[in-house]
C-alpha positions in Angstrom: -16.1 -149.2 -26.1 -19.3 -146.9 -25.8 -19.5 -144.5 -28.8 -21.4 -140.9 -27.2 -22.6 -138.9 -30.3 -22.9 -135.5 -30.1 -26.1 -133.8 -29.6 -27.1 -131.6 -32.5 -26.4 -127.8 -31.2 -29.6 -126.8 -33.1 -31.8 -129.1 -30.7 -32.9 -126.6 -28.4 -33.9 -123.7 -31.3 -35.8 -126.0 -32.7 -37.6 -127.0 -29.9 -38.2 -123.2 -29.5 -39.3 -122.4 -33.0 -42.0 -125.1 -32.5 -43.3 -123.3 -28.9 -43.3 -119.9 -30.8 -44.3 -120.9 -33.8 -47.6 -122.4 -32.0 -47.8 -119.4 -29.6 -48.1 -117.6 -33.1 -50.5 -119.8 -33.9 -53.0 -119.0 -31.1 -52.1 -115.4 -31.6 -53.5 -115.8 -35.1 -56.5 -117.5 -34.7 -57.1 -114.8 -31.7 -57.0 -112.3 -34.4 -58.8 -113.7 -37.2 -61.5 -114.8 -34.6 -62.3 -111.2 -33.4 -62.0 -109.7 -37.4 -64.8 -111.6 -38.1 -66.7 -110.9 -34.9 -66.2 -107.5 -35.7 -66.7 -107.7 -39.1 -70.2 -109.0 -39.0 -70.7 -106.1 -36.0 -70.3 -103.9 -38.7 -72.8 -105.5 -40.9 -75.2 -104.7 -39.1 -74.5 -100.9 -38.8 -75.5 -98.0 -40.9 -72.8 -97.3 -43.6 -70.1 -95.2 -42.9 -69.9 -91.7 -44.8 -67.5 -88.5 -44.4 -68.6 -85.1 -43.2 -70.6 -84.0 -46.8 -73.1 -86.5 -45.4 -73.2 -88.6 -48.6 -74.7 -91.4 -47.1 -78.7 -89.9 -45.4 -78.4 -93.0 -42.9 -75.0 -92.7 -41.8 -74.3 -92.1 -38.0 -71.9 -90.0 -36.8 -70.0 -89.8 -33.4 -70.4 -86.5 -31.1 -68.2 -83.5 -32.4 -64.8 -82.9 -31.0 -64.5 -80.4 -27.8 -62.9 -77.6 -28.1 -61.4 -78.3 -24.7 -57.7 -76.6 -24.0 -55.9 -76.5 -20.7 -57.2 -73.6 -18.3 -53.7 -73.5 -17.0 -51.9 -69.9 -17.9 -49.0 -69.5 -20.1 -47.4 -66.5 -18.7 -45.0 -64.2 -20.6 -44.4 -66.7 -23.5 -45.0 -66.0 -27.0 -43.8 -69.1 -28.5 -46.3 -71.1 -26.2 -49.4 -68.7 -27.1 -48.9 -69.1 -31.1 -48.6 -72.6 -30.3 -51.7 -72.9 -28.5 -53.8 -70.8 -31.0 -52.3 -72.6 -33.9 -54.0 -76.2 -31.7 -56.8 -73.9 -31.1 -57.2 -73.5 -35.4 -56.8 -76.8 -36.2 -59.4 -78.0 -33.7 -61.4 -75.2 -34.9 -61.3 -77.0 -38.5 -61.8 -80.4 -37.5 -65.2 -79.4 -35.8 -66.1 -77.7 -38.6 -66.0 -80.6 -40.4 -67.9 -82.5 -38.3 -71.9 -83.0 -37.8 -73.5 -81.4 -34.9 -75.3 -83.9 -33.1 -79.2 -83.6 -33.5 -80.2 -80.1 -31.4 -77.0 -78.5 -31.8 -76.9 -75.1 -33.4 -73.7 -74.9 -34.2 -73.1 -74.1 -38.5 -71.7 -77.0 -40.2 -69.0 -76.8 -42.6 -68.5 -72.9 -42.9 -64.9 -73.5 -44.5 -66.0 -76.8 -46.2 -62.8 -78.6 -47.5 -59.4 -78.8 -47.8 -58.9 -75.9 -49.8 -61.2 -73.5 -47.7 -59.9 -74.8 -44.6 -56.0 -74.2 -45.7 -56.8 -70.5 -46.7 -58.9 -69.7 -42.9 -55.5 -71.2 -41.3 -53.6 -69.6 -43.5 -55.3 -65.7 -42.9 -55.1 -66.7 -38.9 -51.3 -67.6 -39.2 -50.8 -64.2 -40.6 -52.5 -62.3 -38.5 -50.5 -63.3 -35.5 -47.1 -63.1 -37.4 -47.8 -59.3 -38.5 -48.7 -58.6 -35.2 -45.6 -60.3 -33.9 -43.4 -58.7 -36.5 -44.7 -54.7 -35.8 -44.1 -55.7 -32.2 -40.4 -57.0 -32.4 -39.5 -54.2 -35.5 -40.7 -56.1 -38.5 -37.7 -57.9 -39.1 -39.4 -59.4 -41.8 -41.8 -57.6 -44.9 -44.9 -57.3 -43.2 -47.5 -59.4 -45.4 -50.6 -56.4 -44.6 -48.5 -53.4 -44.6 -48.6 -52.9 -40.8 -46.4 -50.4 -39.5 -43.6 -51.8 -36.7 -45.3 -50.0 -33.1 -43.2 -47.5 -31.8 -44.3 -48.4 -27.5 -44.0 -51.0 -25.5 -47.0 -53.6 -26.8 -48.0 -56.9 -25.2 -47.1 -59.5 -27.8 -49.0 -62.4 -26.2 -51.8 -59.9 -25.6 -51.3 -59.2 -29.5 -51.3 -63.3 -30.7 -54.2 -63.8 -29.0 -56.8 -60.9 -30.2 -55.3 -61.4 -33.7 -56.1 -65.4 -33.8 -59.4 -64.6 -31.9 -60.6 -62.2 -34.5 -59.5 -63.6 -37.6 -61.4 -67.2 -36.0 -64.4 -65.5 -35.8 -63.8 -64.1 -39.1 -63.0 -67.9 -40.5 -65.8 -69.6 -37.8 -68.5 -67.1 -36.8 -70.8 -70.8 -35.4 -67.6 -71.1 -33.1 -67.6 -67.7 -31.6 -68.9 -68.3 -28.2 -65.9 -70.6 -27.5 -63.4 -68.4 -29.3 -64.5 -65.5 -27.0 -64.2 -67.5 -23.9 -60.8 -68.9 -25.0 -59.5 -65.2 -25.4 -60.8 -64.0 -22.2 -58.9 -66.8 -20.2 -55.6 -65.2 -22.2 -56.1 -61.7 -21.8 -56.6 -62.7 -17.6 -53.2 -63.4 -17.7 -52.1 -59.9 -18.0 -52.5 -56.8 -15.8 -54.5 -53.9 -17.3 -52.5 -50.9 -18.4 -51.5 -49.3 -21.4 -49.0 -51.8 -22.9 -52.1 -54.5 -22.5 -54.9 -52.2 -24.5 -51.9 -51.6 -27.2 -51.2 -55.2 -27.8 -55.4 -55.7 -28.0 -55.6 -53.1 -30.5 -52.4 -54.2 -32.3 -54.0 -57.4 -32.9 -57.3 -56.0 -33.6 -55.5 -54.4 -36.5 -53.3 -56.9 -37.5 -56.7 -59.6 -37.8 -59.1 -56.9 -39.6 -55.9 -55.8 -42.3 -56.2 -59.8 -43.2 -59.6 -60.3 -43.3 -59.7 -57.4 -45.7 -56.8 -58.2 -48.1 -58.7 -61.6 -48.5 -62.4 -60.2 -48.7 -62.6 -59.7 -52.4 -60.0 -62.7 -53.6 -62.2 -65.2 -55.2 -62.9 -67.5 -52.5 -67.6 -66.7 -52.3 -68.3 -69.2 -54.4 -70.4 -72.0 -53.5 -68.7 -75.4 -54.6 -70.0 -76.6 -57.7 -72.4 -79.5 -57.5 -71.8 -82.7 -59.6 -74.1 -82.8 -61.9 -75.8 -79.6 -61.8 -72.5 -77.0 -61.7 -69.7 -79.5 -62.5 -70.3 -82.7 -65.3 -67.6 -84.5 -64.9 -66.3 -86.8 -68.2 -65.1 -90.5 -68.4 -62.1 -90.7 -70.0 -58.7 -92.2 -67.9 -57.0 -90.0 -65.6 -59.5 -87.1 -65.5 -61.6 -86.4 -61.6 -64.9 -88.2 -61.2 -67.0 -88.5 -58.2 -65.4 -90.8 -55.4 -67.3 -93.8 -55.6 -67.4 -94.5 -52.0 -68.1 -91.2 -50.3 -70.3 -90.3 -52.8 -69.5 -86.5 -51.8 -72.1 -84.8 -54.0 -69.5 -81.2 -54.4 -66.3 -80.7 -56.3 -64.1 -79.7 -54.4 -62.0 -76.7 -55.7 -63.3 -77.2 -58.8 -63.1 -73.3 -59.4 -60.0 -72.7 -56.9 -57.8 -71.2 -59.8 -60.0 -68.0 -59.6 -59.1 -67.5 -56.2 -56.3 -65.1 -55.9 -53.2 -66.8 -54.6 -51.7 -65.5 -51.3 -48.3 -65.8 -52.4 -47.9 -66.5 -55.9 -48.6 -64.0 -58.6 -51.0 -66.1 -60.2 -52.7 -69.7 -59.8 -50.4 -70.8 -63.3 -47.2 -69.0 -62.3 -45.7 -72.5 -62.1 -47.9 -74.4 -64.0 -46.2 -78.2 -63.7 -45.9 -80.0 -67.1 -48.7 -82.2 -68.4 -48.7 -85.7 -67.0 -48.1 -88.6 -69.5 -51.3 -89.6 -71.4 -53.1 -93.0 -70.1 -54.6 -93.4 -73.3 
C-alpha cells in the first residue's frame, strides 16, 4: 500500500519569506545605492550652515514667500487670528533666513529663539486685548485697555493690531504686512463700526509695543569671545561645534523683564546633579 505524507503546512510561507525577503533585498541595495550617490553629491558642495551664517561659503536656498491665500474670510474672527498667527510665524521664519544677493530686505531683526518668542508673543497680545475690549473683556486685559462701549469690527480690530505690532517686530517686512492688511480691511464696508475696530486695534498694538519698549530686550547678543568667554568644564554652554554660530544666544535673557512672571528667578528650578 502507497504511504502519502503530508505536506508541511509551512511550505507555502516559506516559499513567501524567501520572495520577500529578496524583494527586500533589492529594496536595500536600491537604498544604499542612491545614499552613496548622494552622499558623494554632497561632497562636493559647499558646507551647510544655519541662518548666523557661520560658515562664509555656505549657500543658501531663496527665502520663503510670504504668500497667503487672496480668498476673503468674511465675518470670522476665529479664521482671521488664525491667519495672522500663520502670517507671524512666516514672518519669523523669513527673518531667519538670508536674502538672496540684491535683496534689501534686513536679516535677522528678531535673531533667535528668544527674540523671536517675545515679537510673537507682543503680536498674540495685541489681538487678544483688542478681542477682549470688543467682546466685554471677559478676561483681565493684559495693557489696561478699556472694554468699547459701540459696536466695533473685531476682524477689522485682529487685523490692524497684528499689522502694527508686525511692523513693530519686522519693520524689513513692512511692505508685505501693509499689503496683507489692506486685502483684510477690503472685506468690510466703510462706516463707523469699521474706522472703530481700526482704531481699536491701533490702540490695542501701540499699548504693547509700549509696555515692552523699555523691558530689557536692546541688547545686542553677546559675541563669543569678545562679550561672552565661555569655560570648559562638563555640563556648562560652549559654542556648538558644528554651526559654529559666533553669538550667545540669550546669554543676558534674565535681564529682560518677564511678561508674565514677576521675575526671571521666581521659579528658579533646582541645580542639576554635578557631572564631575
Amino acid at each position: 500500500m502507497t504511504v502519502h505524507k503530508p505536506q508541511p503546512t509551512h511550505a507555502f510561507p516559506l516559499r513567501l519569506d524567501r520572495q520577500v525577503g529578496g524583494v527586500v533585498a533589492v529594496l536595500l541595495t536600491l537604498v544604499l545605492g542612491l545614499a552613496v550617490a548622494a552622499l558623494s553629491q554632497d561632497a562636493r558642495l559647499p558646507p551647510r550652515t544655519d541662518a548666523f551664517g557661520g560658515n562664509a561659503e555656505a549657500r543658501f536656498a531663496d527665502p520663503a514667500l510670504l504668500e497667503f491665500s487672496a480668498e476673503a474670510i468674511g465675518n470670522d474672527p476665529r479664521a482671521r487670528l488664525l491667519r495672522w498667527h500663520e502670517i507671524a510665524l512666516a514672518a519669523t521664519a523669513l527673518d531667519h533666513t538670508p536674502p538672496p544677493e540684491g535683496d534689501p530686505r534686513v536679516f535677522r531683526e528678531q535673531a533667535g529663539p528668544v527674540r523671536e518668542a517675545r515679537a510673537l508673543a507682543i503680536v498674540h497680545i495685541a489681538m487678544f486685548d483688542a478681542v477682549n475690549a470688543i467682546t466685554g473683556n471677559r478676561f483681565r486685559s493684559y495693557t489696561g485697555l478699556p472694554a468699547v462701549q459701540r459696536p466695533t469690527g473685531i476682524n477689522v480690530a485682529i487685523a490692524k493690531a497684528a499689522h502694527d505690532t508686525l511692523v513693530g517686530m519686522w519693520p524689513g517686512q513692512t511692505a508685505k504686512f501693509d499689503g496683507l492688511v489692506e486685502e483684510d480691511l477690503a472685506e468690510f464696508p466703510d462706516g463707523d463700526e469699521k474706522s472703530r475696530g481700526i482704531a481699536l486695534g491701533q490702540r490695542a498694538a501701540a499699548a504693547i509695543l509700549a509696555l515692552r519698549a523699555d523691558d530689557g530686550s536692546a541688547h545686542p547678543e553677546p559675541v563669543v569671545g569678545v562679550d561672552y568667554f565661555p569655560e570648559d568644564g562638563p555640563g556648562v554652554w560652549r559654542t556648538d561645534p558644528v554651526s559654529q554660530i559666533p553669538l550667545a544666544l540669550g546669554a543676558r535673557w534674565s535681564e529682560v523683564a518677564p511678561f508674565v512672571l514677576r521675575s526671571a528667578d521666581q521659579f528658579r528650578a533646582p541645580a542639576p546633579p554635578s557631572l564631575g
